[in-house]
C-alpha positions, 0 to 999 in steps of 0.5 A, spaced: 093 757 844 098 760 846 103 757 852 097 752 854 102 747 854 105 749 862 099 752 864 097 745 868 104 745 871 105 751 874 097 752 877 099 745 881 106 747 883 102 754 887 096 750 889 098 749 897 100 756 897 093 759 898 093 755 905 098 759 909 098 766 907 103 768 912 108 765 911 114 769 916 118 767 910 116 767 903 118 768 895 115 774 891 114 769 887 110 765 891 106 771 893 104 774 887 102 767 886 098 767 892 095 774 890 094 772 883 089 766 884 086 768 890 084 775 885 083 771 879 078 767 884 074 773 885 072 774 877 071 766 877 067 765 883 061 771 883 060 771 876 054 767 874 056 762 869 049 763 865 051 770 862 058 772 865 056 778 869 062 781 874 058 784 880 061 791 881 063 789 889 062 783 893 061 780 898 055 786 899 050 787 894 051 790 887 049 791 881 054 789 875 059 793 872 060 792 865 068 794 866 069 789 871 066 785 865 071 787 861 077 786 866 074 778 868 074 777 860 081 778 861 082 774 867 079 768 863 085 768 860 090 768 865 086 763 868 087 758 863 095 760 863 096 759 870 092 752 871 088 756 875 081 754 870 080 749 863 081 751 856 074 750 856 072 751 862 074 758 860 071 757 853 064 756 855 065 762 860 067 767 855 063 765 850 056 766 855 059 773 856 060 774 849 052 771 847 049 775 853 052 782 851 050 781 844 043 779 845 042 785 850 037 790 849 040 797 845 035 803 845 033 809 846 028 807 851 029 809 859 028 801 861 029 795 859 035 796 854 043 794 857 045 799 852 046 803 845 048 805 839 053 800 842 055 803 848 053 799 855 050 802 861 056 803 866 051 798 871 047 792 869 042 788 872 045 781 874 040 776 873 037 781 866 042 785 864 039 791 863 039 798 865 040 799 873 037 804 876 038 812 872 046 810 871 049 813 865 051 810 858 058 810 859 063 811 854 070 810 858 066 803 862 065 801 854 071 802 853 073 797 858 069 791 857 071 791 850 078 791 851 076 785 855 072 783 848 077 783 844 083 780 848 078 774 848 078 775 841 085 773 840 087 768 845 081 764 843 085 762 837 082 755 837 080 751 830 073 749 834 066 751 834 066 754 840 072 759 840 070 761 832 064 764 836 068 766 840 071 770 836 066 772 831 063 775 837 068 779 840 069 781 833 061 785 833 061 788 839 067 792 838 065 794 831 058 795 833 061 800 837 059 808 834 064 812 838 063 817 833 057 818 836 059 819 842 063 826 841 056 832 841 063 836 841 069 834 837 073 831 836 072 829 844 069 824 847 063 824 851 063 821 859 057 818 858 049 820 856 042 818 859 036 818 855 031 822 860 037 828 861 036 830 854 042 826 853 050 828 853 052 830 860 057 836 860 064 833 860 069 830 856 075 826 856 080 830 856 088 829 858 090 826 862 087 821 865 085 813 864 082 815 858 087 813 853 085 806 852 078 810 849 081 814 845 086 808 842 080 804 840 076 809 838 081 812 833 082 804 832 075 802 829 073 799 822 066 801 822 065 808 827 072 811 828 074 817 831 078 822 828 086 822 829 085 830 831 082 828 838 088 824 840 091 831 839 085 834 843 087 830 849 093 831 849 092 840 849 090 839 856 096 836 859 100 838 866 107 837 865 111 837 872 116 834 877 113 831 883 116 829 889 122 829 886 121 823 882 122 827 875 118 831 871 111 827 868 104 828 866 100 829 872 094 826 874 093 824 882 090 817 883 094 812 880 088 807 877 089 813 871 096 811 870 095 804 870 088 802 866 091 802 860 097 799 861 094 792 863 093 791 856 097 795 852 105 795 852 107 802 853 115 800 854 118 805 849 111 807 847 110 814 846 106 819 842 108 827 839 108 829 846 112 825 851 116 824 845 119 831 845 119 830 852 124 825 851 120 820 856 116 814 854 108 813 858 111 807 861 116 811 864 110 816 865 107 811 869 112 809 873 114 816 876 107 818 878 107 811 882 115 813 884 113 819 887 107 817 890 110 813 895 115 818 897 109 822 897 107 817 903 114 817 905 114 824 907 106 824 909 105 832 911 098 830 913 101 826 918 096 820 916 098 813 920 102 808 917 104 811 911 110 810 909 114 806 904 111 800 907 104 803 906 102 806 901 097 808 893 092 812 893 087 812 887 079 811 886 076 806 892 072 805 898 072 810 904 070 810 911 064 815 912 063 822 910 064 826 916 069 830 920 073 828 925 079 831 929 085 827 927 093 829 930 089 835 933 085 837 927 079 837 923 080 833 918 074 831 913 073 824 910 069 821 905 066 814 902 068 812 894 073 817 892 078 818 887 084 820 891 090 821 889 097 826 890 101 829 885 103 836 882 096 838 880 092 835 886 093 832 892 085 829 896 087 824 901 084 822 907 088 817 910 085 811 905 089 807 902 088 802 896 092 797 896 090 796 888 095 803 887 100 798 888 099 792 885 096 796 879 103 798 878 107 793 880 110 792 872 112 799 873 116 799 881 117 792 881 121 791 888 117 797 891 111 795 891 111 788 892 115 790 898 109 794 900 104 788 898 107 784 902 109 789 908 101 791 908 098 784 909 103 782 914 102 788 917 095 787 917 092 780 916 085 778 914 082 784 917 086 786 909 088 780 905 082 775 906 078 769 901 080 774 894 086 777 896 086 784 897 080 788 900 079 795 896 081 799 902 084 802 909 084 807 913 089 807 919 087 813 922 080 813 922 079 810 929 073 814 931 068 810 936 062 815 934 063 814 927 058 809 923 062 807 917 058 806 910 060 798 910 067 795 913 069 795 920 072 800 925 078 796 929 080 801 934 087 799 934 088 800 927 084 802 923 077 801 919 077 796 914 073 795 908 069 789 907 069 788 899 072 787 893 071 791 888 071 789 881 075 795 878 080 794 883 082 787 882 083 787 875 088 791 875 092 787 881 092 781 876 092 783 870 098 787 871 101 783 876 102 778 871 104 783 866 110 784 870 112 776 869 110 774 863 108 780 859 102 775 857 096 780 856 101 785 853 103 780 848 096 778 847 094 785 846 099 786 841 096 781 836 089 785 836 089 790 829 084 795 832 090 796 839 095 797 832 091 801 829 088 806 834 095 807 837 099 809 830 093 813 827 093 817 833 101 818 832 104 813 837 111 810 835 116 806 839 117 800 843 113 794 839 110 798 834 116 799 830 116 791 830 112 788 824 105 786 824 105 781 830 103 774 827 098 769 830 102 764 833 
């Protein structure tokens, strides 16, 4: 097991940080502590240890998120690190969520099944795990649990029975995956598929977006591989420009595309044919479109309260309520879960902010974004930053007495504020933070065969895959 040795030390070492959140004068260091565990309690606490099902939001209630599953997997790992959570305590878990997942039923069939052909419904059940409601079968929902899947196969190195396990599992899931099944057009890949609907709905991943950690581990498979040519495919679609003066990049509004991969795969010095003739990296990329956001919300043409290079990130999360109303004198609509975003090709922003934009991208703009971090819940207090960090949203503008928000709180002298967690949103909060620290999920990741595989098949070089084969430690 890889740097278990400190892992106790530096959990106690933090452990009475949680009591005094707003401290006048605190390190980063230390709040990033802070905001680590508190965000790694979040997947500790509401998953149910018999079968490890994150739910999609808490404190209200929801069904499971198989992505948020993936990002918990992952925090396990943290966890154990950190100190925040025993080796074994961990094992259990993992090796719970691993056994329930694969004993889920896969069929056709329009209930009772958690998922087919390898794929996982985008919601499951928390108590049965199967199908919620009439959601899609969902490759890119896939794609993040098992990038949690196979980050437990490689941390869980142990000589054990419970850890061998552990990784035998993980081992099957990803190989059960048909992702070549999932491409009714070729050589892209499909959204998602529904059994009463006929099947396949209409659209494909295509660039860019959050999806190429898809494309990686589809293009990576042993057993059901897609073919290199759609890595090109998905490149075909691209939209190189400059935004906020931040330098030209591959555009794509809402941050969480920009960072979705980056949790788990090393992107410094990373490149494929496209970026590569452009002279850039994806890491670089990433930190553009983050740097350009923030003077995005630094010039604030809508003129939205508190942005500003203390308050800022926009990507997919809660909104207050769908509806107009009059803002700075004029009409302005405002929406409830949304991908928001602003960048060359796009700009839908409705005054909400999500302070996972931010913490997403702390690896790529260090010191602005834990500065904003920091600014955000000093500025806001437990309306924001409560028992699992950071709440998945806020709105400074939207102060209407008449307005009945979906969930959260209107505080009339600033704002409404979401009253959930969100799963998707909290992962990449830890997982990048910590990624910004010890680089310890990138480096994990870099010792998967099928991370390696997929990304020198669909053409990437660079970076840590010019290195040999990382050996297991």
């Amino acid at each position: 097991m890889i740097q278990r040795t400190s892992a106790q030390l530096i959990g106690l070492l933090f452990a009475s940080l949680l009591a005094s959140p707003s401290a006048a004068i605190e390190s980063d260091s230390a709040f990033l502590d802070n905001l680590q565990q508190r965000t790694f309690n979040f997947f500790w606490e509401t998953a149910p240890a018999e079968n490890g099902l994150t739910p999609d939001r808490y404190p209200s209630a929801s069904p499971c998120s198989i992505a948020a599953v993936g990002f918990g997997l992952t925090a396990y790992c943290v966890g154990v690190e950190r100190g925040w959570v025993e080796c074994d305590e961990a094992a259990e878990r993992t090796l719970a969520t691993l056994r329930f997942l694969r004993d889920a039923r896969q069929n056709e069939e329009t209930a009772g099944a958690s998922g087919h052909n390898g794929f996982f419904y985008h919601f499951l059940d928390m108590r049965t795990g199967e199908r919620w409601r009439n959601c899609e079968l969902s490759s890119i929902d896939t794609a993040l649990l098992m990038m949690g899947v196979l980050a437990s196969r490689e941390y869980f190195d142990g000589d054990n029975g419970t850890e061998r396990e552990i990784r035998e599992t993980a081992d099957a899931l990803y190989r059960n995956v048909r992702w070549d099944w999932m491409q009714p057009r070729p050589p892209l890949i499909a959204m998602g598929w529904k059994p009463e609907e006929g099947g396949f709905g209409r659209a494909d991943y295509r660039g860019y977006d959050e999806a190429m950690f898809l494309y990686v581990l589809a293009i990576g498979s042993p057993t059901h591989p897609v073919e290199p040519e759609a890595w090109e495919a998905f490149t075909k679609t691209y939209k190189w420009a400059d935004f906020q003066g931040q330098g030209e990049h591959v555009n794509f509004a809402p941050l969480f595309g920009h960072q979705y991969a980056a949790c788990w795969i090393d992107l410094r010095g990373v490149a494929d044919a496209y970026l590569r003739e452009k002279g850039i990296d994806y890491f670089e990329n990433s930190r553009r479109a983050t740097l350009a956001q923030r003077e995005y919300a630094i010039a604030n043409p809508a003129s939205w309260r508190d942005y500003g290079a203390d308050v800022w990130g926009l990507t997919a999360c809660d909104g207050p309520a769908n509806g107009e109303w009059s803002h700075n004198g004029q009409s302005r609509r405002f929406h409830t879960y949304m991908a928001r975003g602003a960048s060359a090709t796009a700009v839908i922003d409705d005054g909400t902010i999500a302070p996972t934009a931010t913490g997403g991208s702390i690896p790529f703009a260090p010191n602005e974004t834990t500065h904003a971090l920091k600014s955000m819940r000093e500025r806001y207090g437990d309306r924001l930053y409560g028992e699992y960090g950071f709440r998945d949203a806020f709105n400074p503008s939207f102060r209407f007495a008449d307005a009945r928000p979906q969930r959260g709180v209107i505080d009339p002298e600033h704002g409404w504020f979401d009253s959930d967690y969100l799963g998707i949103d909290q992962g990449p909060i830890l997982l990048m933070a910590e990624n910004h620290r010890s680089g310890f999920v990138w480096d994990l990741m870099k010792r998967s065969p099928y991370v390696r595989a997929g990304l020198e098949r669909a053409g990437f070089a660079g970076g840590w895959l010019n290195e040999g084969a990382k050996e297991r430690e």
